[in-house]
N, C-alpha and C positions, 0 to 999 in steps of 0.2 A: 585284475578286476575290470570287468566293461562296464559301458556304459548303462546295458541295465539295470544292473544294481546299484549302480549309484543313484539311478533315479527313484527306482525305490523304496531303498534308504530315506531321501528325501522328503518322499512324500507322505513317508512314516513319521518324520521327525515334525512335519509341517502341520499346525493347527487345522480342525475343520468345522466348520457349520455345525456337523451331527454330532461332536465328540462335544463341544459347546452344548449344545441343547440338551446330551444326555448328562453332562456334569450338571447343569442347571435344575435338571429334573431329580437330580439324586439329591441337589442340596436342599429343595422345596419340599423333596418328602423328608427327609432328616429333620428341617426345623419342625414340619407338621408332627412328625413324633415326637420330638423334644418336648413340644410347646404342650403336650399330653401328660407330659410327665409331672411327680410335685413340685420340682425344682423349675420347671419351666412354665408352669402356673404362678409359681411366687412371683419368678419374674416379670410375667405376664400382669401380675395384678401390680409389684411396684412400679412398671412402665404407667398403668393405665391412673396410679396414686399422682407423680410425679408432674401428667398431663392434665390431672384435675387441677390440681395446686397450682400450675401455668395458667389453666384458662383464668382461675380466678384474679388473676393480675387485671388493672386497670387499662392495660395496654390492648389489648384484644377485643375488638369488636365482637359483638353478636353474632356477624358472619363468621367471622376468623373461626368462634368457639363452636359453630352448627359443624362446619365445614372439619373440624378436628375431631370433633363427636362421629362423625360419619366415618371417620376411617376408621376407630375402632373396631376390633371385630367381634 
C-alpha cells in the first residue's frame, strides 16, 4: 500500500463542510414533508396547544408572549 491511498482513504473517512450542508438540507426537506403530513399536523397543532397553555402562565411578560407568538409559523 502507498502512500496515496492512504491518503485517500482518509480523506474519505474525514467529515466536510459540503457532506454537512447537504445532510442538513435533506433533514429540513424531510421535516418540511413530515410536518405536511396528518400526523405531523397533530403534532404541529399539540406543540402550538401546549405553547398557548405556557404563555398563559403568570410568568411571562407581554414581551416574552409577542416574541413566542412570532416564531410560530
Amino acid at each position: 500500500m502507498n502512500t496515496k491511498t492512504k491518503a485517500g482513504a482518509s480523506e474519505e473517512t474525514k467529515p466536510s463542510r459540503r457532506k454537512f450542508f447537504i445532510g442538513a438540507g435533506v433533514a429540513v426537506g424531510a421535516v418540511a414533508a413530515i410536518s405536511q403530513t396528518p400526523v405531523g399536523k397533530a403534532v404541529i397543532q399539540e406543540i402550538g396547544s401546549a405553547v398557548k397553555e405556557k404563555s398563559d402562565s403568570k410568568t411571562m411578560t407581554a414581551h416574552m408572549r409577542k416574541y413566542y407568538e412570532s416564531t410560530m409559523l
